[in-house]
N, CA, C, O and CB atoms as a CASP TS submission, in Angstrom:
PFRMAT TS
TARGET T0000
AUTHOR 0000-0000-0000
METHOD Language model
MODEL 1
PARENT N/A
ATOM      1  N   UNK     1      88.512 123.451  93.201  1.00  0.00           N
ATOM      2  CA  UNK     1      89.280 122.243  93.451  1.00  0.00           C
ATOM      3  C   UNK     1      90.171 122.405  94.691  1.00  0.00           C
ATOM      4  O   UNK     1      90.306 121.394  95.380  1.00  0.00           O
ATOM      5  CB  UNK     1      90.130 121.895  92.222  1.00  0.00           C
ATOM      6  N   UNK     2      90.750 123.438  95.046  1.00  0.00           N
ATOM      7  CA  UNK     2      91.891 123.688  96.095  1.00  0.00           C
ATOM      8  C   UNK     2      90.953 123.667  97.376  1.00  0.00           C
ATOM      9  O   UNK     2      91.504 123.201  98.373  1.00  0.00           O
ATOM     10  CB  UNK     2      92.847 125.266  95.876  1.00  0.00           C
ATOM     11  N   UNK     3      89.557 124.110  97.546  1.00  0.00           N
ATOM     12  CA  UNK     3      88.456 124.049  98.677  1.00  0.00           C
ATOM     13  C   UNK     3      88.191 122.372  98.638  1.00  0.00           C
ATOM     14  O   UNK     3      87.519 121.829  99.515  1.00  0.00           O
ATOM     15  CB  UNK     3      86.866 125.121  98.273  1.00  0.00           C
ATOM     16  N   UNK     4      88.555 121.924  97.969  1.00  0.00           N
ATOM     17  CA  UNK     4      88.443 120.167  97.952  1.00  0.00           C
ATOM     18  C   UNK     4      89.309 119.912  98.621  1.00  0.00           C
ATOM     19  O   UNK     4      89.198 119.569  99.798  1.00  0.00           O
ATOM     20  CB  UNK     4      88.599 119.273  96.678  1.00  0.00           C
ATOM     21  N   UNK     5      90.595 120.056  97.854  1.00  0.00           N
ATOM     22  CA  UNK     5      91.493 119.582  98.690  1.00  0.00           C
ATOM     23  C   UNK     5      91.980 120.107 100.530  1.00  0.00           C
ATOM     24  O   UNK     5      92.558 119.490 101.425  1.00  0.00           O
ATOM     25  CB  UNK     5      92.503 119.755  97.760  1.00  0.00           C
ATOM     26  N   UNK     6      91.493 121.284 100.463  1.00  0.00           N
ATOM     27  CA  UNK     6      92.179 121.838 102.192  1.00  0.00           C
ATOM     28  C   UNK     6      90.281 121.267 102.661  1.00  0.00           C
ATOM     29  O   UNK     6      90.118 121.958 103.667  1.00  0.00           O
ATOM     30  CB  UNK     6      92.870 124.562 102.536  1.00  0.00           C
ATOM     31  N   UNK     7      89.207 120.628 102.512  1.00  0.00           N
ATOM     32  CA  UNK     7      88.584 119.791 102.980  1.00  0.00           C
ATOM     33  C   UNK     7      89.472 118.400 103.619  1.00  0.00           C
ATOM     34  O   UNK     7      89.660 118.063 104.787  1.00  0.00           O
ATOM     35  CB  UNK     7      87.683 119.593 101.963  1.00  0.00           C
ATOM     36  N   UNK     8      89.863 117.846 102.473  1.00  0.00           N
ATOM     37  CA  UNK     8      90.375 116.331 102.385  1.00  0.00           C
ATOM     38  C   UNK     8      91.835 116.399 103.595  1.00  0.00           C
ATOM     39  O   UNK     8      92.086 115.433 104.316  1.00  0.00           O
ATOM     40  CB  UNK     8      90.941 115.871 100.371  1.00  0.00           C
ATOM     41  N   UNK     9      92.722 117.777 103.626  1.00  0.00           N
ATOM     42  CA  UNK     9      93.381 117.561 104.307  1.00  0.00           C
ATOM     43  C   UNK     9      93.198 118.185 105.875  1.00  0.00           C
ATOM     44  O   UNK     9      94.052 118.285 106.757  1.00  0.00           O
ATOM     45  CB  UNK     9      94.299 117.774 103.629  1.00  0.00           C
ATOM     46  N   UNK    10      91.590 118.616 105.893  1.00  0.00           N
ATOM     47  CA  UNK    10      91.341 118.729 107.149  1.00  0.00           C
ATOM     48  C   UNK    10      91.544 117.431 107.721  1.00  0.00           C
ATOM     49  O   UNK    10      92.358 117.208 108.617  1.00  0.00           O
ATOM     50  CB  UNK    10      90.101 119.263 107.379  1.00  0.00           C
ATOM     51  N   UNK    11      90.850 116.639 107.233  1.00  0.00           N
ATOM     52  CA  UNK    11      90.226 115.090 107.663  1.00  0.00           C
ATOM     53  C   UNK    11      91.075 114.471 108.041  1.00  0.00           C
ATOM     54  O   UNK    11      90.879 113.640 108.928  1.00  0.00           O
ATOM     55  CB  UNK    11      89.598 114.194 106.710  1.00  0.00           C
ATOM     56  N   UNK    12      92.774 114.747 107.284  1.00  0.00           N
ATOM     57  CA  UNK    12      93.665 113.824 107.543  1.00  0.00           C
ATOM     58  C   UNK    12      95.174 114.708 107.106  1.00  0.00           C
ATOM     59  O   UNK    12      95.147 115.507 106.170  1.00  0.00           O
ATOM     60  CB  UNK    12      93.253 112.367 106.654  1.00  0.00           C
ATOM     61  N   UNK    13      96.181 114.509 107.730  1.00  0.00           N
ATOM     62  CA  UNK    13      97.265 115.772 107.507  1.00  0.00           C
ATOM     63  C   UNK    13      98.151 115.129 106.291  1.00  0.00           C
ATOM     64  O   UNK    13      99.040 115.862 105.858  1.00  0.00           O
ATOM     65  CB  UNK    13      98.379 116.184 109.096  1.00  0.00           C
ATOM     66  N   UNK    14      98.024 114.007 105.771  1.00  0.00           N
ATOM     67  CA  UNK    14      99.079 113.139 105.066  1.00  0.00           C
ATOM     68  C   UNK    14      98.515 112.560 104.086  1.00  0.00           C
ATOM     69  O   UNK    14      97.764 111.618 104.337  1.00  0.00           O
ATOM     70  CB  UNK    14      99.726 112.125 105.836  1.00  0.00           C
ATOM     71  N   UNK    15      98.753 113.019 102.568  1.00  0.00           N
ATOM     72  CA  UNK    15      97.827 111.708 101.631  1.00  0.00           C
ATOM     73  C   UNK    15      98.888 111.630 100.808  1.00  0.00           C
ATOM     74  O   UNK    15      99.796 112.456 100.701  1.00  0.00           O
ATOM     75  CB  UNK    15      96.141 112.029 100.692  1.00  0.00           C
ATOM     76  N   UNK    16      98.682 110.107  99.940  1.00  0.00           N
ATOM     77  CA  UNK    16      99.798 109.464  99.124  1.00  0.00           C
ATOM     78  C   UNK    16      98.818 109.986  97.386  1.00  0.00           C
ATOM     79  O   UNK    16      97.610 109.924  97.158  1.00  0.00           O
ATOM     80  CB  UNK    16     100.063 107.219  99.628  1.00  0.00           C
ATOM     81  N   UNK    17      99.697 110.351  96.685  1.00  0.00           N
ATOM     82  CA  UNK    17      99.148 110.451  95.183  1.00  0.00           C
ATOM     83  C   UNK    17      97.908 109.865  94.926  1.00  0.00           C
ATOM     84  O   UNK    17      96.906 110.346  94.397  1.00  0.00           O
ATOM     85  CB  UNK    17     100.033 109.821  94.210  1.00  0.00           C
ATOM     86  N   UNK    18      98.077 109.003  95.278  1.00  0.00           N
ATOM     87  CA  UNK    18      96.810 107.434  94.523  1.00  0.00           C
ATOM     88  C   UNK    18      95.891 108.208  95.306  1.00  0.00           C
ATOM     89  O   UNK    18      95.129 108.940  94.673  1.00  0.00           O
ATOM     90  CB  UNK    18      96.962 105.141  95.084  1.00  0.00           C
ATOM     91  N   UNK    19      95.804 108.192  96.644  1.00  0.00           N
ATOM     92  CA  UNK    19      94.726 108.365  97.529  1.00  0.00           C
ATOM     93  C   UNK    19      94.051 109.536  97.070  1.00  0.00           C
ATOM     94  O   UNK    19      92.886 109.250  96.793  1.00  0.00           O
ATOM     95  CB  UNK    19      95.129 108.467  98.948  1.00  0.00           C
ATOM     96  N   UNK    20      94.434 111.270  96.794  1.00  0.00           N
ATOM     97  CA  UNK    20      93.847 111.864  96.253  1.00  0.00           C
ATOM     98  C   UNK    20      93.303 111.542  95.506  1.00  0.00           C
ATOM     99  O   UNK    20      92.087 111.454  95.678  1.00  0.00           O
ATOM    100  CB  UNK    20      94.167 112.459  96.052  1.00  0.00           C
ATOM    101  N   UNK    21      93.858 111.197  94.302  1.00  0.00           N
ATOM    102  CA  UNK    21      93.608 110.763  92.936  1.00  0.00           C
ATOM    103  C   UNK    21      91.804 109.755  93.004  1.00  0.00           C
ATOM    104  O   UNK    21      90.717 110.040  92.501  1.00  0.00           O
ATOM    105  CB  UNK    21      95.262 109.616  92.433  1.00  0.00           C
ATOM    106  N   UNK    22      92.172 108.775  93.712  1.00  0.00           N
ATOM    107  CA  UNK    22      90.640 108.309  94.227  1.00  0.00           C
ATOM    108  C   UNK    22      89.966 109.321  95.035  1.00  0.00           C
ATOM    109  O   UNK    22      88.809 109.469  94.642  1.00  0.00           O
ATOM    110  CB  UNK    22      90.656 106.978  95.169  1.00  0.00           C
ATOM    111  N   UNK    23      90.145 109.763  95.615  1.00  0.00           N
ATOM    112  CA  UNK    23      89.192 110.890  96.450  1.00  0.00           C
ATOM    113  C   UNK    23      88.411 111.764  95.497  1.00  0.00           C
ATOM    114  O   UNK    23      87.310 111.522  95.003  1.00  0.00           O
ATOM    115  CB  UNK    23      90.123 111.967  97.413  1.00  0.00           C
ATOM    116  N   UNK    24      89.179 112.819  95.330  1.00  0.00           N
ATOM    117  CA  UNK    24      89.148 113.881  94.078  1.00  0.00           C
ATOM    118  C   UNK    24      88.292 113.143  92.855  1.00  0.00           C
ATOM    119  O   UNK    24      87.197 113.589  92.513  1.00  0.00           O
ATOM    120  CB  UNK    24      90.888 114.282  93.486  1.00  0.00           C
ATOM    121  N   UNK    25      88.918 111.916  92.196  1.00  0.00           N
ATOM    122  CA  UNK    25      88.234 111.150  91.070  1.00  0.00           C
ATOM    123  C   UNK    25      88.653 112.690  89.886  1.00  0.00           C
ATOM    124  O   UNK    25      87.779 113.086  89.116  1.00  0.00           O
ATOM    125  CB  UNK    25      86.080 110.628  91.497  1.00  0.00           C
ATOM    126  N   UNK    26      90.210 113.462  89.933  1.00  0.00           N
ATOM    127  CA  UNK    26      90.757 114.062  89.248  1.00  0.00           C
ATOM    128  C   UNK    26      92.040 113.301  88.768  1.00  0.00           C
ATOM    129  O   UNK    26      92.629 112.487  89.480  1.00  0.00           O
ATOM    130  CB  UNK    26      90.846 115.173  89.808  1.00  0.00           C
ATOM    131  N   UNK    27      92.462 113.677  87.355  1.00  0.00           N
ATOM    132  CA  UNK    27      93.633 112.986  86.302  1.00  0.00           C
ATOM    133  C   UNK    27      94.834 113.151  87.337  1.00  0.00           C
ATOM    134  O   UNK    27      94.899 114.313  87.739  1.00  0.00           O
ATOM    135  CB  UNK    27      93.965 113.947  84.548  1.00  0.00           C
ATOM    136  N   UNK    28      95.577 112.504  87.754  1.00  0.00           N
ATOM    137  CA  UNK    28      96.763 112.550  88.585  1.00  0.00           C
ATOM    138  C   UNK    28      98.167 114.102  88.064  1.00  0.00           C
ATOM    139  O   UNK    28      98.943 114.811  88.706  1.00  0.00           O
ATOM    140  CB  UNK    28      97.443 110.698  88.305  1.00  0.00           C
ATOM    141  N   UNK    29      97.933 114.004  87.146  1.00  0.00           N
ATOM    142  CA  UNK    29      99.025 115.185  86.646  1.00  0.00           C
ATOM    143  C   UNK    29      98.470 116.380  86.842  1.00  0.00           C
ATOM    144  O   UNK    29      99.191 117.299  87.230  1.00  0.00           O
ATOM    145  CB  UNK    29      99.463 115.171  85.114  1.00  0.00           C
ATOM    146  N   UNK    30      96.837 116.631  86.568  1.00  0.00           N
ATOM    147  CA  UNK    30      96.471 117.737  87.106  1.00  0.00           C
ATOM    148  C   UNK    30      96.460 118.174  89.091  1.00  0.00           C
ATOM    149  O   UNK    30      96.519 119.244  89.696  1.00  0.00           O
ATOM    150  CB  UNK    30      95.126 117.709  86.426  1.00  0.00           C
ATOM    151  N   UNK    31      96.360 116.788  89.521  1.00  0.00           N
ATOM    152  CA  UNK    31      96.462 117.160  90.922  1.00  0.00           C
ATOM    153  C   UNK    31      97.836 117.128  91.541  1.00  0.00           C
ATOM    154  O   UNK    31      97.799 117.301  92.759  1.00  0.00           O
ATOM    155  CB  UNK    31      95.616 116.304  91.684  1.00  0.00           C
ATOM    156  N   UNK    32      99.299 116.915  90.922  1.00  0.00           N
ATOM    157  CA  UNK    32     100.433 116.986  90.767  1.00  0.00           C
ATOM    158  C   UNK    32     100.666 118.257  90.982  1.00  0.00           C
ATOM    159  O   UNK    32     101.105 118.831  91.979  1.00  0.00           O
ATOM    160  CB  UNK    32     100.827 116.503  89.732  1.00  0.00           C
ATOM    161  N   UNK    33     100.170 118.832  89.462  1.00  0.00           N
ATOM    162  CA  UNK    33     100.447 120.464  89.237  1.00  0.00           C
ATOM    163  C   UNK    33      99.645 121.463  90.389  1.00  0.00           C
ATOM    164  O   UNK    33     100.056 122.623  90.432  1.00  0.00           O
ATOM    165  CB  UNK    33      99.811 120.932  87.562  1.00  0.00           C
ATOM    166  N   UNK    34      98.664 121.134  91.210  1.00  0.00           N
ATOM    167  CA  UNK    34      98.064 121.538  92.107  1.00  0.00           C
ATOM    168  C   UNK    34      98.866 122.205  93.290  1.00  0.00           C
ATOM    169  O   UNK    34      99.062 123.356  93.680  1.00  0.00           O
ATOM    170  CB  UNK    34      97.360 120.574  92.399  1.00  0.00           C
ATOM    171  N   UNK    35      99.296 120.734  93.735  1.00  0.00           N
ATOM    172  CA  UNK    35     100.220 119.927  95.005  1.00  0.00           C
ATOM    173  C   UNK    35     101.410 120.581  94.956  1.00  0.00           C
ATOM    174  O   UNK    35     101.968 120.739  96.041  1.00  0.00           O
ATOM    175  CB  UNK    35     100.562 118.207  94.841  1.00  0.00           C
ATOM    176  N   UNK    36     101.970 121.023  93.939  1.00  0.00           N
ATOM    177  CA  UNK    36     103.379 121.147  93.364  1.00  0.00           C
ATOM    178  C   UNK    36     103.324 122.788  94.298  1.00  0.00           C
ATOM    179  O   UNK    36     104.310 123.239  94.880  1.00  0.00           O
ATOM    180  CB  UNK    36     103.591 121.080  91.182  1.00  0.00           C
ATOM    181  N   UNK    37     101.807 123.556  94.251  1.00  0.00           N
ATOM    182  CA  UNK    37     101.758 124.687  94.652  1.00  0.00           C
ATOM    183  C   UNK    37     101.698 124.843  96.220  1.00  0.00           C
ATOM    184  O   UNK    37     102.271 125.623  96.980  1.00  0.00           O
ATOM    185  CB  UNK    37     100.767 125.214  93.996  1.00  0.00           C
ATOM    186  N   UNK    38     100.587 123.582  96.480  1.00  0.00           N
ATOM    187  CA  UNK    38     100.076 123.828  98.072  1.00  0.00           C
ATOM    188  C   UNK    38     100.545 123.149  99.124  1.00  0.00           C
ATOM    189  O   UNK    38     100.281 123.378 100.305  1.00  0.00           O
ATOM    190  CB  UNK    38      98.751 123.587  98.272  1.00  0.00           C
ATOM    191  N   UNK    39     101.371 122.159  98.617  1.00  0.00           N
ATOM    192  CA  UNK    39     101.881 121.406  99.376  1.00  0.00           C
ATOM    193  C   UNK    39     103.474 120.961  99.150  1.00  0.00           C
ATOM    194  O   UNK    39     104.182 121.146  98.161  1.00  0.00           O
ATOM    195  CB  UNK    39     101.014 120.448  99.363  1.00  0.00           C
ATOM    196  N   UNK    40     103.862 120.155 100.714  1.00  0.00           N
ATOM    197  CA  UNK    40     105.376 119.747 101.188  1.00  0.00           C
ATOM    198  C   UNK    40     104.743 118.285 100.144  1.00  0.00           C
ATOM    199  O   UNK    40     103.595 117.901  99.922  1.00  0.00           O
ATOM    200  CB  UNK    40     105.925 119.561 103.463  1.00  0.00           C
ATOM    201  N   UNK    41     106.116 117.757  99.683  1.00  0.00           N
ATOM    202  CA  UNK    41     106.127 116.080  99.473  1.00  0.00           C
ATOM    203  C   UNK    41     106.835 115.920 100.358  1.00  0.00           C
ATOM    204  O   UNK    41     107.906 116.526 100.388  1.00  0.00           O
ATOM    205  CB  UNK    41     106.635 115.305  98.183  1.00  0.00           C
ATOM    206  N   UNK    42     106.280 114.622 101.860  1.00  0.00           N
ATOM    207  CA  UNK    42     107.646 114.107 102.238  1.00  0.00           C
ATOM    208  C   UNK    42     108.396 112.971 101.534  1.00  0.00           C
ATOM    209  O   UNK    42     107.905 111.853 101.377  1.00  0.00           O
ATOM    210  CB  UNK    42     107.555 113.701 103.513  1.00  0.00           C
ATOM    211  N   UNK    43     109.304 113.238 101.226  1.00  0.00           N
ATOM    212  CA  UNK    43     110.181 112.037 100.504  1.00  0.00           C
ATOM    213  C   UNK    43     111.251 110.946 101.292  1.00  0.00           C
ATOM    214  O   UNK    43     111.762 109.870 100.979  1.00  0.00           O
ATOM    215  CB  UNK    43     111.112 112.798  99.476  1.00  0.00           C
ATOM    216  N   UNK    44     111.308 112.104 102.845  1.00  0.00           N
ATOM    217  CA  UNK    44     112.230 110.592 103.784  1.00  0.00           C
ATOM    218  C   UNK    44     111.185 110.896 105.003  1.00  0.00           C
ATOM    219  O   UNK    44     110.410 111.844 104.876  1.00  0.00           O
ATOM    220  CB  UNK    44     114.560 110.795 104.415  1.00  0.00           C
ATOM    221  N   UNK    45     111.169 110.309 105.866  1.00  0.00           N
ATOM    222  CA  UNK    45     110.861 109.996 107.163  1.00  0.00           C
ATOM    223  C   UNK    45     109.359 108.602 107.385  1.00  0.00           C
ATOM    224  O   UNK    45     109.021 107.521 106.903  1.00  0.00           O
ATOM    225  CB  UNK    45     110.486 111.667 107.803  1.00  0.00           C
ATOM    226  N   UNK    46     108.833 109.757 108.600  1.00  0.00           N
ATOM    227  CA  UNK    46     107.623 108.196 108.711  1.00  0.00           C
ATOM    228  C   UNK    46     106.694 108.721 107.817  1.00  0.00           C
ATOM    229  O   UNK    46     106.046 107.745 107.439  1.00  0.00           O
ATOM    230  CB  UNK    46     106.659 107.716 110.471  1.00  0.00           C
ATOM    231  N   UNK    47     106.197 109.892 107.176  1.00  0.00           N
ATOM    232  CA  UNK    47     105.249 109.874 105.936  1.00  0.00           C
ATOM    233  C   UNK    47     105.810 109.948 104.891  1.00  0.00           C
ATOM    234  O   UNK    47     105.158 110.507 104.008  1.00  0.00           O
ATOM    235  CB  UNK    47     104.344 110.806 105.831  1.00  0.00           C
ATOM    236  N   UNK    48     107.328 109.404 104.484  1.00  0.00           N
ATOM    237  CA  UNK    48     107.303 109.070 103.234  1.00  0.00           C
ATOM    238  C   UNK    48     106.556 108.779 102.308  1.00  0.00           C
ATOM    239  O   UNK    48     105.794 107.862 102.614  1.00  0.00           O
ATOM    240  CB  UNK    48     107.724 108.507 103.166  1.00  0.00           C
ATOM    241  N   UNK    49     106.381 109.321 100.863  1.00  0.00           N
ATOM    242  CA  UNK    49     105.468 109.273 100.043  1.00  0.00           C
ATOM    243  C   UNK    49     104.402 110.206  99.981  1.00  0.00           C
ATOM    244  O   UNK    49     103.626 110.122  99.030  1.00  0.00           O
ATOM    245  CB  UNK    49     105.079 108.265 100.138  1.00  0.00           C
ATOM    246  N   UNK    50     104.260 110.981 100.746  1.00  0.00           N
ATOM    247  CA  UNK    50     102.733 111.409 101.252  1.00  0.00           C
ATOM    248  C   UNK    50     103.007 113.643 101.121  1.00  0.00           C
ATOM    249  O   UNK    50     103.887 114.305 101.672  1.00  0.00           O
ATOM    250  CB  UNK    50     102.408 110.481 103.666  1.00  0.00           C
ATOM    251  N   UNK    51     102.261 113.967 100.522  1.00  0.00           N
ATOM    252  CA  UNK    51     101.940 115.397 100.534  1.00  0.00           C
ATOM    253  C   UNK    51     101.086 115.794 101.956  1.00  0.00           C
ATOM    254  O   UNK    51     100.103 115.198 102.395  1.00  0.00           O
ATOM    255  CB  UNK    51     101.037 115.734  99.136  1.00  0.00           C
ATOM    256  N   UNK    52     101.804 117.053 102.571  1.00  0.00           N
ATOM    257  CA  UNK    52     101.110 117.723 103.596  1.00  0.00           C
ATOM    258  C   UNK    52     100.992 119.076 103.048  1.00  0.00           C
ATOM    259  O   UNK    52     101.793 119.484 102.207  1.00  0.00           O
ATOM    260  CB  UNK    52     101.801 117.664 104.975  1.00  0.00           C
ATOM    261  N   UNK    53      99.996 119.808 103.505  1.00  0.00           N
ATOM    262  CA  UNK    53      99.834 121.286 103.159  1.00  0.00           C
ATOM    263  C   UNK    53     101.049 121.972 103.819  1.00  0.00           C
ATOM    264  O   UNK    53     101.553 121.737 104.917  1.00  0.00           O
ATOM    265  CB  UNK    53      98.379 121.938 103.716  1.00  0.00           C
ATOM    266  N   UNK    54     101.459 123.042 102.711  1.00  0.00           N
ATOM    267  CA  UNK    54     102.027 124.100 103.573  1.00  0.00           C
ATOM    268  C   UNK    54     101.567 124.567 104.656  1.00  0.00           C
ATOM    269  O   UNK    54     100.419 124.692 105.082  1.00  0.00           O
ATOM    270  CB  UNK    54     102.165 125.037 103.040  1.00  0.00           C
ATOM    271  N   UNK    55     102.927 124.902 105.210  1.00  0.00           N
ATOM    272  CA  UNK    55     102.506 125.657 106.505  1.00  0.00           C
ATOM    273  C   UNK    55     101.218 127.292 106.894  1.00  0.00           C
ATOM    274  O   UNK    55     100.446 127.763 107.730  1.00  0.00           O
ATOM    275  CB  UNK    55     104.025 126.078 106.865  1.00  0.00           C
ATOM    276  N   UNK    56     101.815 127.504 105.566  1.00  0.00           N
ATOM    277  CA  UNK    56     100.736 128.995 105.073  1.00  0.00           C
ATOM    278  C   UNK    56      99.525 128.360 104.957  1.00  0.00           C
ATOM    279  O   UNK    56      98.556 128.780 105.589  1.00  0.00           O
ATOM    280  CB  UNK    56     101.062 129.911 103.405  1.00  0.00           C
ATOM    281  N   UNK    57      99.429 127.166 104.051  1.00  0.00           N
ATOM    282  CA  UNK    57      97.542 126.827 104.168  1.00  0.00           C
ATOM    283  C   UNK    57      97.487 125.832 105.219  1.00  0.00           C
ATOM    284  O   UNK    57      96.318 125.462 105.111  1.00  0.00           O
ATOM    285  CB  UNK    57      96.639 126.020 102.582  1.00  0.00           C
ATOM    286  N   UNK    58      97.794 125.420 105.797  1.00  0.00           N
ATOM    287  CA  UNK    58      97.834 124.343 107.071  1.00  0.00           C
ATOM    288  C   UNK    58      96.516 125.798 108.034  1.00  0.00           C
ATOM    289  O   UNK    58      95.331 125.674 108.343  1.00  0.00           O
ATOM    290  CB  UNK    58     100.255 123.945 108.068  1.00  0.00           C
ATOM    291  N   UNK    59      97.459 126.974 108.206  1.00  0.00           N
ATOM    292  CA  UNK    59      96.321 127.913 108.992  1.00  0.00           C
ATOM    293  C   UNK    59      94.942 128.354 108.500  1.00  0.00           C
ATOM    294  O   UNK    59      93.828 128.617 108.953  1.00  0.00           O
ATOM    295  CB  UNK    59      96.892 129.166 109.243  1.00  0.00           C
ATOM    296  N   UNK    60      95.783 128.282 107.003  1.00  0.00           N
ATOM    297  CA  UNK    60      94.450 129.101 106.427  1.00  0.00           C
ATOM    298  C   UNK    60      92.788 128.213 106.360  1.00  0.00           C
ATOM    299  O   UNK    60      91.631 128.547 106.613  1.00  0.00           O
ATOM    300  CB  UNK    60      94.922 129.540 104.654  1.00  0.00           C
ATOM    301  N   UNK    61      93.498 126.877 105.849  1.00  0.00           N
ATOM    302  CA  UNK    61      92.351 125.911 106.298  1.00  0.00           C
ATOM    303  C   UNK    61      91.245 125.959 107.341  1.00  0.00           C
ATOM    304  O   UNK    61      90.015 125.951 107.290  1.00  0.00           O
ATOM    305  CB  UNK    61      92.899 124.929 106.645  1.00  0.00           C
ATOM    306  N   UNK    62      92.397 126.027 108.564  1.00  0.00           N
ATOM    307  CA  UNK    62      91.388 126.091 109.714  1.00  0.00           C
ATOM    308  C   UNK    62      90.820 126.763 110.110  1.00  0.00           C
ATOM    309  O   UNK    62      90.100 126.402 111.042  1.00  0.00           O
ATOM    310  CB  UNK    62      91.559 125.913 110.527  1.00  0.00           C
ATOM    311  N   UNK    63      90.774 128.214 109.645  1.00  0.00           N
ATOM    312  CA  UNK    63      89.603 129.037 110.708  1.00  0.00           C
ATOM    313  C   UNK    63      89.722 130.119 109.632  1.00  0.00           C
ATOM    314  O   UNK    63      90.914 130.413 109.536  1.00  0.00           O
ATOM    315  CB  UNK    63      90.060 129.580 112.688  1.00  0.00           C
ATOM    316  N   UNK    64      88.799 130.994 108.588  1.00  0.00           N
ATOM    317  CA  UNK    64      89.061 131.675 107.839  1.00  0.00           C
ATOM    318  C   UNK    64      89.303 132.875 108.085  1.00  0.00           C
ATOM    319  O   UNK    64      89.932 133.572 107.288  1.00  0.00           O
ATOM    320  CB  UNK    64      88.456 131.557 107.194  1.00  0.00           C
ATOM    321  N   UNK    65      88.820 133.351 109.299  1.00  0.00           N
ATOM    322  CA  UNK    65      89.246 134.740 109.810  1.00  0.00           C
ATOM    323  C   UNK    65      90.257 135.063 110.970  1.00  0.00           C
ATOM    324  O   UNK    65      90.129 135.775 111.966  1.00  0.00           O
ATOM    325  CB  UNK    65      88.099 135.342 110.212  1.00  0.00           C
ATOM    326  N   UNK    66      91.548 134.125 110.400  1.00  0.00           N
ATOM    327  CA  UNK    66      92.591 134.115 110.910  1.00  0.00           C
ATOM    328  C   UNK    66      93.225 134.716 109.578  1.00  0.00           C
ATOM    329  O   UNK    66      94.233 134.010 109.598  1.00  0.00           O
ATOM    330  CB  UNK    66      93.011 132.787 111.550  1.00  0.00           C
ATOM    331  N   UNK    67      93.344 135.300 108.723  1.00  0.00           N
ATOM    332  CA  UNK    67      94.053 135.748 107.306  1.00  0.00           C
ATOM    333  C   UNK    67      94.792 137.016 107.751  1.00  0.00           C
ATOM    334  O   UNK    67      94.499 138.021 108.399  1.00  0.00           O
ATOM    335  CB  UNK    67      92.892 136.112 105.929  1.00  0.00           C
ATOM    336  N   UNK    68      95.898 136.528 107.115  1.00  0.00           N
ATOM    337  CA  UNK    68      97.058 137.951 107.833  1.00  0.00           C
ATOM    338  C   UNK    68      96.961 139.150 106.807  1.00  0.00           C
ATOM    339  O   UNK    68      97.614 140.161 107.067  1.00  0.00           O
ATOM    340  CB  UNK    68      99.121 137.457 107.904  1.00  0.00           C
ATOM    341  N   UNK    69      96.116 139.105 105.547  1.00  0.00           N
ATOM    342  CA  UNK    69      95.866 140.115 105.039  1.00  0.00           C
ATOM    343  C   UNK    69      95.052 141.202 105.340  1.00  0.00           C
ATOM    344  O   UNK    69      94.996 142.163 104.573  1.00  0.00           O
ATOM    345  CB  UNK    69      95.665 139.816 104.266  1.00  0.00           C
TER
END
């Protein structure tokens, strides 16, 4: 499920609850408890409403043999 989601936020850096929730076609509380791990909520500015990946998976997403381990 988490290779779903750092897909979905290749495509686009900003999604609102609902929008996963249709994407995914997963129960909203389970992708909550997900989000809660991998991602910022912004709650003020211009993406109010909207989850972005952490900064740690923001890299990891993009290129896999960039891993600082």
């Amino acid at each position: 499920m988490e290779r779903i989601l750092f897909k979905l936020f290749e495509r686009q850096p900003n999604w609102t609850l609902r929008q996963l929730v249709q994407d995914t076609d997963q129960p909203e509380q389970f992708l909550k408890d997900l989000l809660k791990d991998l991602c910022v909520y912004n709650g003020k500015g211009a993406n109010q409403g909207t989850y972005e990946l952490k900064p740690e998976y923001r890299k990891f997403s993009g290129d896999p043999g960039t891993s600082t381990e």
